[in-house]
N, CA, C and O of each residue as an XYZ file, in Angstrom:
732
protein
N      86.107    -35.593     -8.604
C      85.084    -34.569     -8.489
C      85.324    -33.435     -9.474
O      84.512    -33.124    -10.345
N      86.701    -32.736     -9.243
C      87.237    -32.148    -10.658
C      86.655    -32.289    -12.007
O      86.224    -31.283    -12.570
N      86.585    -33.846    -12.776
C      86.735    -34.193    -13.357
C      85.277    -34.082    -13.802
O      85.043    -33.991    -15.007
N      84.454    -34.082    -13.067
C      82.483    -34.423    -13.095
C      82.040    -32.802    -12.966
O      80.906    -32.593    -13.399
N      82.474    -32.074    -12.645
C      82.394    -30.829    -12.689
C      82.707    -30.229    -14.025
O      81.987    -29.696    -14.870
N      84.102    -30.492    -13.964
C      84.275    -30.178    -15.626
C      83.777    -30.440    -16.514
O      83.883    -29.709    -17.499
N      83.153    -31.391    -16.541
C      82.169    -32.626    -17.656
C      81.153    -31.699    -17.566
O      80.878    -31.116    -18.615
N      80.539    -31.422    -16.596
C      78.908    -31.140    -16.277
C      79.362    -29.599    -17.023
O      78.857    -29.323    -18.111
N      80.286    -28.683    -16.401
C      80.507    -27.438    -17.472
C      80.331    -27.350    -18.784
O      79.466    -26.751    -19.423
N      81.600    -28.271    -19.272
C      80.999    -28.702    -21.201
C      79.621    -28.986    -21.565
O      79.033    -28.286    -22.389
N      79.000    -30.123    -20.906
C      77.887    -30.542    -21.289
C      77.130    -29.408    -21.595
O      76.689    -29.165    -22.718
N      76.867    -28.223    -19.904
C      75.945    -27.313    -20.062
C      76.100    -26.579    -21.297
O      75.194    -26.157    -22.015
N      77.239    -26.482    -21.453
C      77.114    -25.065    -22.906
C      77.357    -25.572    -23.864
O      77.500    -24.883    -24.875
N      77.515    -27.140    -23.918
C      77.077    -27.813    -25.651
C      75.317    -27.923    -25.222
O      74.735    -27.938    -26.307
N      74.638    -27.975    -24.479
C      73.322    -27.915    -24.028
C      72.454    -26.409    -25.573
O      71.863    -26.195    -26.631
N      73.267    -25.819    -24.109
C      72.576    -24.374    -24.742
C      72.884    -24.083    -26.084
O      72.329    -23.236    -26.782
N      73.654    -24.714    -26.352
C      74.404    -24.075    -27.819
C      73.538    -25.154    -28.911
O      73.358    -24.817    -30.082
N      73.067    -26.393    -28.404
C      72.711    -26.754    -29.384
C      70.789    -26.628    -28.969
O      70.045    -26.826    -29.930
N      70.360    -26.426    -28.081
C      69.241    -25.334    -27.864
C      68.516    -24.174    -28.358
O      67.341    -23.805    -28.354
N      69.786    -23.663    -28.846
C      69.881    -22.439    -29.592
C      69.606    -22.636    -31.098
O      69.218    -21.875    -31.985
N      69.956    -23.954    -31.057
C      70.311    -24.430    -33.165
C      69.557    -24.922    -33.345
O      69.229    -25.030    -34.526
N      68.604    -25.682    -32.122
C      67.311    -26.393    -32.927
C      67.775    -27.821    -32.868
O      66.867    -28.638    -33.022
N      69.254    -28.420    -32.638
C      69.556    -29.714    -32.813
C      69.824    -30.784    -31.699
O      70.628    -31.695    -31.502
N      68.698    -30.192    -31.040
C      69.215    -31.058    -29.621
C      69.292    -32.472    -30.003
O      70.405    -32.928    -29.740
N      68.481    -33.335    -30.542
C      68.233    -34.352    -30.378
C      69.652    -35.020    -31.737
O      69.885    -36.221    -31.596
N      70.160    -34.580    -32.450
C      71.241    -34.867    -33.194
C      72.300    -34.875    -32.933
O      73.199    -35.485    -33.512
N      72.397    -33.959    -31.695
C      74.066    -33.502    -30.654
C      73.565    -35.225    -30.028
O      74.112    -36.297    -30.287
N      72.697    -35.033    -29.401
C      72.876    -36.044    -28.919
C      73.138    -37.506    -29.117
O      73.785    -38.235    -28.365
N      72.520    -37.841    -30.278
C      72.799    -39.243    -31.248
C      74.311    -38.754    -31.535
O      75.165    -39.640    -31.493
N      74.596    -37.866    -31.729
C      76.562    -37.901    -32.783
C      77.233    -37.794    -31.265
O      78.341    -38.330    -31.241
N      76.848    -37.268    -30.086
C      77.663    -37.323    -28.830
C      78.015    -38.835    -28.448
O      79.042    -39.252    -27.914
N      76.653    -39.687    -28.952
C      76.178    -40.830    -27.805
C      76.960    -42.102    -29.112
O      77.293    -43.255    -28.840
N      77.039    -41.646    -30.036
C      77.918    -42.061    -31.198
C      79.684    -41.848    -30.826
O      80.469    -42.749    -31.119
N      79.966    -41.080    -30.429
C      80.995    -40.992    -30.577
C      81.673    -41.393    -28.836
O      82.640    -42.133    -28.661
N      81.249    -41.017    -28.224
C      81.575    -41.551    -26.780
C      81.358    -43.098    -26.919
O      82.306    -43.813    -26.596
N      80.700    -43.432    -27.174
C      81.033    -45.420    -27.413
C      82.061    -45.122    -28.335
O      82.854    -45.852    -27.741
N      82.536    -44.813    -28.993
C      83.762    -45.107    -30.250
C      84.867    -44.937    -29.121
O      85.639    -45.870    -28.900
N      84.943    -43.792    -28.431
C      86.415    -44.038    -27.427
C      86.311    -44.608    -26.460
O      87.345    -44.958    -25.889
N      84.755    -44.995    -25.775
C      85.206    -45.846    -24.574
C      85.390    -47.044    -25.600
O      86.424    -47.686    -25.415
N      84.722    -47.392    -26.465
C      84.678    -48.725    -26.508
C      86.068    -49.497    -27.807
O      86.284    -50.690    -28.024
N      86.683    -48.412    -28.361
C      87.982    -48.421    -29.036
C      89.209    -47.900    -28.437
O      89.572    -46.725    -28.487
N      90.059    -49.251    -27.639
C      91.427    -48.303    -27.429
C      92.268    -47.209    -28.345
O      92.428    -46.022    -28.060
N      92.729    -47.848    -29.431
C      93.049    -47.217    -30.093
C      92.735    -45.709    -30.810
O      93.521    -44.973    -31.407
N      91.712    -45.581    -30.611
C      91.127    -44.164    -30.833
C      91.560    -43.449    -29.842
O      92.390    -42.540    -29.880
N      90.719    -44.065    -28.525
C      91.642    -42.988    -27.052
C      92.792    -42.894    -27.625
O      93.020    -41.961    -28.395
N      93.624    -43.753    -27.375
C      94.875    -43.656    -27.359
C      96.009    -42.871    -28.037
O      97.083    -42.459    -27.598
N      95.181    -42.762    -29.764
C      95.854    -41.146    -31.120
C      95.777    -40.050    -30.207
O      96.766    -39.360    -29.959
N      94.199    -39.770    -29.484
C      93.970    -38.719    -29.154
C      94.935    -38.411    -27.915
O      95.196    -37.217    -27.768
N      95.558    -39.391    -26.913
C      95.215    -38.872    -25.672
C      96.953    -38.617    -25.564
O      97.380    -37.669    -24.905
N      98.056    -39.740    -26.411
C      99.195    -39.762    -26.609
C      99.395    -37.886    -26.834
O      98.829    -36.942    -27.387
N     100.301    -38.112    -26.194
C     100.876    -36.452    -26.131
C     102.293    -36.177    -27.182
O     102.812    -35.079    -27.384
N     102.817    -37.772    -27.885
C     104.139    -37.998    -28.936
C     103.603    -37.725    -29.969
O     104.324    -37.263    -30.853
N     101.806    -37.953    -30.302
C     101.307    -37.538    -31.544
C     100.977    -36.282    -31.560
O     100.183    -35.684    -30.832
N     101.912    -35.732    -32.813
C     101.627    -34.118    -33.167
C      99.936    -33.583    -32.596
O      99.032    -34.414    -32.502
N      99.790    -32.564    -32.362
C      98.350    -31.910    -32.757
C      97.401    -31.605    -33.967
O      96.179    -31.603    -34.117
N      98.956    -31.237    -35.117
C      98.297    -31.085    -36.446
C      98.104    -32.508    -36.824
O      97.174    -32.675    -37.614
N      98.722    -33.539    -36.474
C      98.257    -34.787    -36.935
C      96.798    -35.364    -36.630
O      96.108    -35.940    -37.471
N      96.421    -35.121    -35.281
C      95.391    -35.097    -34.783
C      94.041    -33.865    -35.707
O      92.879    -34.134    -36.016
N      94.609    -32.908    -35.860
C      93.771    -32.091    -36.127
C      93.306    -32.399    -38.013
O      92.457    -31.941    -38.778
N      94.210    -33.224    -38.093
C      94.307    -33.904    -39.992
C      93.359    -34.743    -39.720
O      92.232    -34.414    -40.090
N      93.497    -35.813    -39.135
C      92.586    -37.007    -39.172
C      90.937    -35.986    -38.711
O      89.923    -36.142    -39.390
N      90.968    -34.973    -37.453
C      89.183    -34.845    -37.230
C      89.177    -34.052    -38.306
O      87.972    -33.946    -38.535
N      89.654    -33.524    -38.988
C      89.218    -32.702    -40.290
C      89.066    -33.405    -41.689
O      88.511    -32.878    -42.653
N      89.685    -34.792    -41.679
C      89.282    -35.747    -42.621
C      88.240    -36.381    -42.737
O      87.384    -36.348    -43.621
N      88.341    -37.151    -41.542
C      87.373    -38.309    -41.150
C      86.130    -37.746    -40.647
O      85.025    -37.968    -41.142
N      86.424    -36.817    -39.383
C      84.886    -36.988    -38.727
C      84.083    -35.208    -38.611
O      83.223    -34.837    -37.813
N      84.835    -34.328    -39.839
C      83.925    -33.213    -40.056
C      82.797    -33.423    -40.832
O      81.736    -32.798    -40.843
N      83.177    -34.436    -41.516
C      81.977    -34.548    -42.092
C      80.986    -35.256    -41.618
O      79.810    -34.974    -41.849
N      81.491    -36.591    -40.662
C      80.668    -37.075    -39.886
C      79.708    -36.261    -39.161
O      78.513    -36.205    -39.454
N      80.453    -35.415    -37.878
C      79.334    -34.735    -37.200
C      79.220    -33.321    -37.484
O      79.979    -32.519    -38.026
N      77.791    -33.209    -36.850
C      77.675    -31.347    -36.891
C      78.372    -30.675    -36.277
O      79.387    -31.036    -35.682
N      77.810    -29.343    -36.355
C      78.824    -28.283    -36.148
C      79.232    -28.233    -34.386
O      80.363    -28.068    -33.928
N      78.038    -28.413    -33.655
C      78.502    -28.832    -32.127
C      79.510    -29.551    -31.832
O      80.545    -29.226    -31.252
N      79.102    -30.797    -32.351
C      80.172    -31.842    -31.441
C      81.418    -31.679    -32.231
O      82.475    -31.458    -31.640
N      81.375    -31.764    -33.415
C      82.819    -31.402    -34.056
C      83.325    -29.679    -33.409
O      84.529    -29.492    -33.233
N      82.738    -29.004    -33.228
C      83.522    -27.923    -32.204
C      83.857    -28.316    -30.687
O      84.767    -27.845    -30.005
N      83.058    -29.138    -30.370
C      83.444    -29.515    -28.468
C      84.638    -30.480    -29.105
O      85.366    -30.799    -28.165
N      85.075    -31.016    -30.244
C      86.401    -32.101    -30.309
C      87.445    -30.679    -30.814
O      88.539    -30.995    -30.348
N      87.531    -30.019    -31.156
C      88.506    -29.245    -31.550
C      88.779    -28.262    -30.395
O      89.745    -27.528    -30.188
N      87.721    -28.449    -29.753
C      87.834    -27.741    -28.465
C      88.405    -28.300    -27.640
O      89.441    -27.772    -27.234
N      87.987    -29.538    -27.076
C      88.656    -30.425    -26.183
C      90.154    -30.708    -26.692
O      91.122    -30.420    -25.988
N      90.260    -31.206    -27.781
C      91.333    -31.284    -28.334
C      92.472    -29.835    -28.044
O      93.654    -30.053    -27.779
N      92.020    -28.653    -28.123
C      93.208    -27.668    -27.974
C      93.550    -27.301    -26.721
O      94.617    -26.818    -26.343
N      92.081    -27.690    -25.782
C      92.613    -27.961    -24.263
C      93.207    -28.753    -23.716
O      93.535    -28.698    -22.531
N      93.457    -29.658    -24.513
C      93.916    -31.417    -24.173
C      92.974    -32.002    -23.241
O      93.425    -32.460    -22.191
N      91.777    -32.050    -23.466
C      91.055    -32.372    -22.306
C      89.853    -33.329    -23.491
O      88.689    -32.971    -23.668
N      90.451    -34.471    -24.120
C      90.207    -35.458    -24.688
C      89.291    -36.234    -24.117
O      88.178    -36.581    -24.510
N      90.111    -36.559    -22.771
C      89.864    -37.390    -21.732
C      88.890    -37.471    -21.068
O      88.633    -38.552    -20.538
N      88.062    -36.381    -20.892
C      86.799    -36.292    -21.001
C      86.100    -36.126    -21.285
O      85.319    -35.488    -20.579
N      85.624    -36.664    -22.950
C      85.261    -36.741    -23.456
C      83.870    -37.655    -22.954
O      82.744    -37.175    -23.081
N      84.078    -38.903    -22.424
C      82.883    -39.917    -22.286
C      82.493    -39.852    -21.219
O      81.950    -40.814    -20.676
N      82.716    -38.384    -20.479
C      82.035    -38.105    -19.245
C      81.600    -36.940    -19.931
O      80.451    -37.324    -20.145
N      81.633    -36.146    -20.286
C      80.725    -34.641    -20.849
C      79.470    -35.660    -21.636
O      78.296    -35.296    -21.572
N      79.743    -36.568    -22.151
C      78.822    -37.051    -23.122
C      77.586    -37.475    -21.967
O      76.387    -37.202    -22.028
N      78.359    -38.266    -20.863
C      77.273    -38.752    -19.991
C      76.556    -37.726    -19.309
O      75.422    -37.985    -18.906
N      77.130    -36.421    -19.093
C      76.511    -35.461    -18.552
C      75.486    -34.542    -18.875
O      74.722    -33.817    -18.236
N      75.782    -34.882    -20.465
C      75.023    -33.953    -21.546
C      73.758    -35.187    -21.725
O      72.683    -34.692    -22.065
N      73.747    -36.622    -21.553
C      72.839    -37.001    -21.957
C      71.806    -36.575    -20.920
O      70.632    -36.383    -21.238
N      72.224    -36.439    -19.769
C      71.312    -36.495    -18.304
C      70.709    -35.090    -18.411
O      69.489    -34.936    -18.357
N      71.536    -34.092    -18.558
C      71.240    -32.652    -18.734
C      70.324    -33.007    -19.840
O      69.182    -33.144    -19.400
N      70.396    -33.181    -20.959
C      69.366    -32.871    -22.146
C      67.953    -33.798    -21.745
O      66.822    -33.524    -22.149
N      68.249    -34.763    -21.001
C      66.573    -35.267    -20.627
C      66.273    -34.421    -19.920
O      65.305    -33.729    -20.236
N      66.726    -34.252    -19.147
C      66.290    -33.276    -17.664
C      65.535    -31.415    -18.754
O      64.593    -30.721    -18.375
N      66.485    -31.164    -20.151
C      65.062    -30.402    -20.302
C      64.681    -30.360    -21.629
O      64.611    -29.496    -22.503
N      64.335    -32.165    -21.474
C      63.162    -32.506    -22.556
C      61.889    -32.763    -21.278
O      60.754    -32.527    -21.692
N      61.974    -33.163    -19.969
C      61.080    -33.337    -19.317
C      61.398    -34.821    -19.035
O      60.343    -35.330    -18.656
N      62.201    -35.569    -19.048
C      62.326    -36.675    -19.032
C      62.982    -37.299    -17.463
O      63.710    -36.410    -17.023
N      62.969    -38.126    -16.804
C      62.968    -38.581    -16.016
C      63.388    -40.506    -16.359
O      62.867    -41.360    -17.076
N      64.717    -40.497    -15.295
C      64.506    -42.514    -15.242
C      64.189    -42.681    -13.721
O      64.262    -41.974    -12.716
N      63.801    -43.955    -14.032
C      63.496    -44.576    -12.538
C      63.252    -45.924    -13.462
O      62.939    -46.265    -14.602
N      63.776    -46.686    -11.589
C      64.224    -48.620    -11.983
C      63.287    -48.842    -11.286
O      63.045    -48.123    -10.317
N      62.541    -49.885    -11.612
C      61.420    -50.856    -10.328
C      62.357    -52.273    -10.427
O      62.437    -52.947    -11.453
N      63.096    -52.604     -9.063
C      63.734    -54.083     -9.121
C      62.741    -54.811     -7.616
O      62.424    -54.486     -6.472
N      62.538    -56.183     -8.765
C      61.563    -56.781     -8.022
C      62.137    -57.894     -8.487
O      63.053    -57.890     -9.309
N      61.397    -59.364     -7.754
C      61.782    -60.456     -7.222
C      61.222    -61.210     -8.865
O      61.843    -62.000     -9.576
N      59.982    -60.664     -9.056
C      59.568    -61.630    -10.147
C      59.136    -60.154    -11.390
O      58.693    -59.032    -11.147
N      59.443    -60.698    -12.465
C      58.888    -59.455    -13.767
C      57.800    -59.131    -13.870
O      56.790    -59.823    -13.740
N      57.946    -57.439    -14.248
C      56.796    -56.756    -14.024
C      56.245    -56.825    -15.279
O      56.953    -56.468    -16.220
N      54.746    -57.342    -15.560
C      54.624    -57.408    -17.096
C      54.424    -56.199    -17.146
O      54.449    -55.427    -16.188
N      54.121    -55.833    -18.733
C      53.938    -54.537    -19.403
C      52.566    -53.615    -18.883
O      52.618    -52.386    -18.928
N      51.299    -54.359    -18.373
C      50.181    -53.319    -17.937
C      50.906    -53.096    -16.505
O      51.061    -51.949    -16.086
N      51.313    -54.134    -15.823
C      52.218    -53.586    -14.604
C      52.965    -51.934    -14.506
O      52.638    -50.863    -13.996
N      54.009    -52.391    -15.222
C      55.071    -51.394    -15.906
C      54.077    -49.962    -16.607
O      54.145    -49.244    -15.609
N      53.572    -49.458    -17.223
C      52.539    -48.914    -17.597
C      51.936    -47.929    -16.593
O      52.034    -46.702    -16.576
N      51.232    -48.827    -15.686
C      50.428    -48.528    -14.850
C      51.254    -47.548    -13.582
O      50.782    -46.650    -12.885
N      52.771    -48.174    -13.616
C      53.773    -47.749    -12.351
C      54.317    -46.138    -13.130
O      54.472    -45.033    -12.611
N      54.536    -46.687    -14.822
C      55.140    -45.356    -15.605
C      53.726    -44.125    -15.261
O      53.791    -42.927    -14.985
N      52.717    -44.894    -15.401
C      51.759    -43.612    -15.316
C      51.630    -42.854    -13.889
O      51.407    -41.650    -13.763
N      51.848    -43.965    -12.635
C      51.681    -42.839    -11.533
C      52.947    -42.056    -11.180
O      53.023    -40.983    -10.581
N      53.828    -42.747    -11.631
C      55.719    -42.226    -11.140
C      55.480    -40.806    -12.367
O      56.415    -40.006    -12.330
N      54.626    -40.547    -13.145
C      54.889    -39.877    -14.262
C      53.846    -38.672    -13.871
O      54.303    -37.542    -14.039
N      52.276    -38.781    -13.287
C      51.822    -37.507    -12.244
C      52.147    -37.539    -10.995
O      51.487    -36.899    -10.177
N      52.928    -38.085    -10.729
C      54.290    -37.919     -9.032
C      54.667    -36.520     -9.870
O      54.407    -35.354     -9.572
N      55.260    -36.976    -10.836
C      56.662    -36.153    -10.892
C      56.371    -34.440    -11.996
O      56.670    -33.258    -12.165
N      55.687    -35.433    -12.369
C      55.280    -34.264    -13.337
C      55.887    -34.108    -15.244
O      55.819    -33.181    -16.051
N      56.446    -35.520    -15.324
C      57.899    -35.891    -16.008
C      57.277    -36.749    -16.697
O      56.071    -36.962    -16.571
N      58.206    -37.474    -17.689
C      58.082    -38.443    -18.572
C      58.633    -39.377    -18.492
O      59.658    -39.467    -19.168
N      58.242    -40.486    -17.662
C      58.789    -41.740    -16.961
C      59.473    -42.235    -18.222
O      58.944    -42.178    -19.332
N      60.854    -42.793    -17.949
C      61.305    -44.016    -18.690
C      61.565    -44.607    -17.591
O      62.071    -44.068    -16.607
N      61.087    -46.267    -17.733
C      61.588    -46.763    -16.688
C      62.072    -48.490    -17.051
O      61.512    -49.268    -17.824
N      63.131    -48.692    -16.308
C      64.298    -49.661    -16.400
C      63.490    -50.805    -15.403
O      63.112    -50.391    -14.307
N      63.260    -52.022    -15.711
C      62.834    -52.831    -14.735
C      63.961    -53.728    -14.837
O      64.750    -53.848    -15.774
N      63.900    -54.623    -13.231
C      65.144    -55.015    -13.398
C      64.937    -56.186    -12.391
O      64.312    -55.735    -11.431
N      65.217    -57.528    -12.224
C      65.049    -58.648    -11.747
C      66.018    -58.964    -10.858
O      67.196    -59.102    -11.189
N      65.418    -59.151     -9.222
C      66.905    -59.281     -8.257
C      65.820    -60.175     -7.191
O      64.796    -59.785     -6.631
N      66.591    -61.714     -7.163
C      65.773    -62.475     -6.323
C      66.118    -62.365     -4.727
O      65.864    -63.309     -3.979
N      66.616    -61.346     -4.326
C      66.821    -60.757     -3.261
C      65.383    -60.054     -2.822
O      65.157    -60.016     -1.613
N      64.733    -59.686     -3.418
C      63.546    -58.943     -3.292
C      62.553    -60.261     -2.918
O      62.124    -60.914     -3.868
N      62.108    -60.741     -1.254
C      60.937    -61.307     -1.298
C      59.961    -61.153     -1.881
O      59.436    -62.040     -2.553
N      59.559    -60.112     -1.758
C      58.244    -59.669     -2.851
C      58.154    -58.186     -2.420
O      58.891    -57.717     -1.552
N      57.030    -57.338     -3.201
C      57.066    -56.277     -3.465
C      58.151    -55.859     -4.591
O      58.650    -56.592     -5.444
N      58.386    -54.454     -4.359
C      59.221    -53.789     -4.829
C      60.000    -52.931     -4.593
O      59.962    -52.553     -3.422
N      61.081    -52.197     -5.552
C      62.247    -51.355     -4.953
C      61.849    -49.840     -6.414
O      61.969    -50.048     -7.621
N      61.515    -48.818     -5.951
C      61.684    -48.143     -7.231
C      62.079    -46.836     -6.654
O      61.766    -46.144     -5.686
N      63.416    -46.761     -8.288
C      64.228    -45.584     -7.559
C      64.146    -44.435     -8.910
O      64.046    -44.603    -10.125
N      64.237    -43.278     -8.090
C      63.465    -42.358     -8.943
C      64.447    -40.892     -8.861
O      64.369    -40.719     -7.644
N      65.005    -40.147     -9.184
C      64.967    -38.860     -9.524
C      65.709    -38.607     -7.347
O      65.258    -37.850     -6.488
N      66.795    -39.530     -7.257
C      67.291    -39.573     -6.241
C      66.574    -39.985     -5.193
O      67.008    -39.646     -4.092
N      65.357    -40.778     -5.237
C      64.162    -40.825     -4.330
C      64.120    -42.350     -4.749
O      64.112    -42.716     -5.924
N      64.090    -43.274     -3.564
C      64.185    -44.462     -3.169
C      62.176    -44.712     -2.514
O      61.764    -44.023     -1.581
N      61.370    -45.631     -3.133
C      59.952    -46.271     -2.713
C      60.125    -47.470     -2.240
O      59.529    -48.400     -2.784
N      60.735    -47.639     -1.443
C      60.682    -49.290     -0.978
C      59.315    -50.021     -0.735
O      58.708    -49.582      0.242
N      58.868    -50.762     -1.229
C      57.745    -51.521     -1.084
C      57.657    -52.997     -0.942
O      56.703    -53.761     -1.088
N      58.854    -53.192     -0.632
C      59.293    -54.968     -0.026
C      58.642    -55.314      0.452
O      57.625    -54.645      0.635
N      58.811    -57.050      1.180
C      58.138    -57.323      2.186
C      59.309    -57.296      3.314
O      59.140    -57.370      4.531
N      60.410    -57.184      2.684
C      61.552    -57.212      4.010
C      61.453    -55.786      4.720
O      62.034    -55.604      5.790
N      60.943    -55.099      4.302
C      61.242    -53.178      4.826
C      59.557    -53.292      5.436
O      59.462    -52.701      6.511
N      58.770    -53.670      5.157
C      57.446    -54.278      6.109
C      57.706    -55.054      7.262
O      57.322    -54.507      8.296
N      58.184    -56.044      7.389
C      58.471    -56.925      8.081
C      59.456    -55.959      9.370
O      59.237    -55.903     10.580
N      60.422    -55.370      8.667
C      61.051    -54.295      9.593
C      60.282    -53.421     10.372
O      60.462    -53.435     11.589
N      59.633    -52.826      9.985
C      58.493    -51.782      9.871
C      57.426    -52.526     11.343
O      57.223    -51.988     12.432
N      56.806    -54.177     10.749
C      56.092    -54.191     12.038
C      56.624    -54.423     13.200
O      56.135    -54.128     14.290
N      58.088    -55.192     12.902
C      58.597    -55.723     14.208
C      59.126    -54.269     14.900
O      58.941    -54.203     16.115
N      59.641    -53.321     14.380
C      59.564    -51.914     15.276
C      58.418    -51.205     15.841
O      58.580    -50.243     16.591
N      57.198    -51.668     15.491
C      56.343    -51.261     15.699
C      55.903    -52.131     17.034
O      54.997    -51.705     17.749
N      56.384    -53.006     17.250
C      55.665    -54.496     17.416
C      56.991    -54.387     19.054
O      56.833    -55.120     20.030
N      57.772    -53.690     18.989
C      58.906    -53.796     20.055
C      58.949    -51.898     20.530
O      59.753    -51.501     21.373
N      58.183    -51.156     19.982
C      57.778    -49.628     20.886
C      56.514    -49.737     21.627
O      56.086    -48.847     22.362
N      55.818    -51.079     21.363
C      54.520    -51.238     22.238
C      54.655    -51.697     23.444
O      55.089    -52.794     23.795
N      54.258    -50.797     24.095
C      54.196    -51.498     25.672
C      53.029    -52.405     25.802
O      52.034    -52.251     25.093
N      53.127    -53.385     26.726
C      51.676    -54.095     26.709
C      51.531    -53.979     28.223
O      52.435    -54.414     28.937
N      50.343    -53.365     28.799
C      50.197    -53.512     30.009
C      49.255    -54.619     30.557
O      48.266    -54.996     29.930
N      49.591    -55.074     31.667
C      48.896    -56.533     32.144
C      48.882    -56.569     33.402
O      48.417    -57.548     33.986
């Protein structure tokens, strides 16, 4: 929890800071760039996170290699993280900052998982009402689970639409067992 807190702190004020610069959408490609490079390269974690490798050694290589790579944000949140030693969360600020920066572009996800694929006027039609629900800019993830008799499951902005036939079926037989029948 520590750890998601702290993340969500960084994120916010690489948020604002790059809010301020006009570069939101570039923090975010060089964030979303560079957080796959350490989850998805041990060896990178590993220069950074080793505590036997100097700092100035560390601080040689991001001043070689990747000042020029990124802008002035994210190359300050690594020299930053870096003098806090707080490396390590690195690919959680990134995930936090991506969620924060949709949240104020207006953006919104939500999944529809259903039994059989939703074609595209389907999908469309669901982005357009989930999108004056909310007031937001649907992206939405469809997703195939033959667990689903039919209907659907769509989850939204912490808000669950069940539209199964199994959560129906529930639905009448409770309905169907609070009825008294008199005779």
């Amino acid at each position: 929890m520590i750890s998601v807190s702290l993340s969500r702190r960084y994120a916010r004020a690489l948020l604002s800071l790059s809010q301020r610069r006009g570069d939101l959408e570039q923090t975010q490609a060089e964030l979303r760039e560079l957080a796959a490079l350490f989850a998805g390269d041990v060896r990178v974690r590993r220069f950074f996170e080793t505590p036997n490798i100097a700092r100035t050694e560390k601080l040689a290589f991001l001043e070689e290699r990747w000042r020029p790579k990124f802008g002035a944000a994210v190359y300050g949140l690594l020299m930053l993280l870096l003098r806090r030693r707080r490396l390590d969360h690195l690919v959680s600020i990134a995930s936090e900052f991506h969620k924060l920066s949709e949240q104020a572009q207006g953006i919104v996800r939500a999944s529809v998982r259903s039994a059989v694929p939703f074609d595209d006027a389907q999908a469309d039609r669901l982005v357009a009402v989930l999108g004056l629900r909310s007031g937001l800019r649907v992206v939405l993830t469809r997703e195939i689970d033959a667990g689903v008799i039919g209907g659907a499951v769509v989850s939204m902005d912490h808000q669950v639409i069940d539209g199964t036939l199994a959560t129906e079926f529930w639905r009448i037989r409770r309905q169907l067992l609070q009825t008294r029948v008199h005779g």
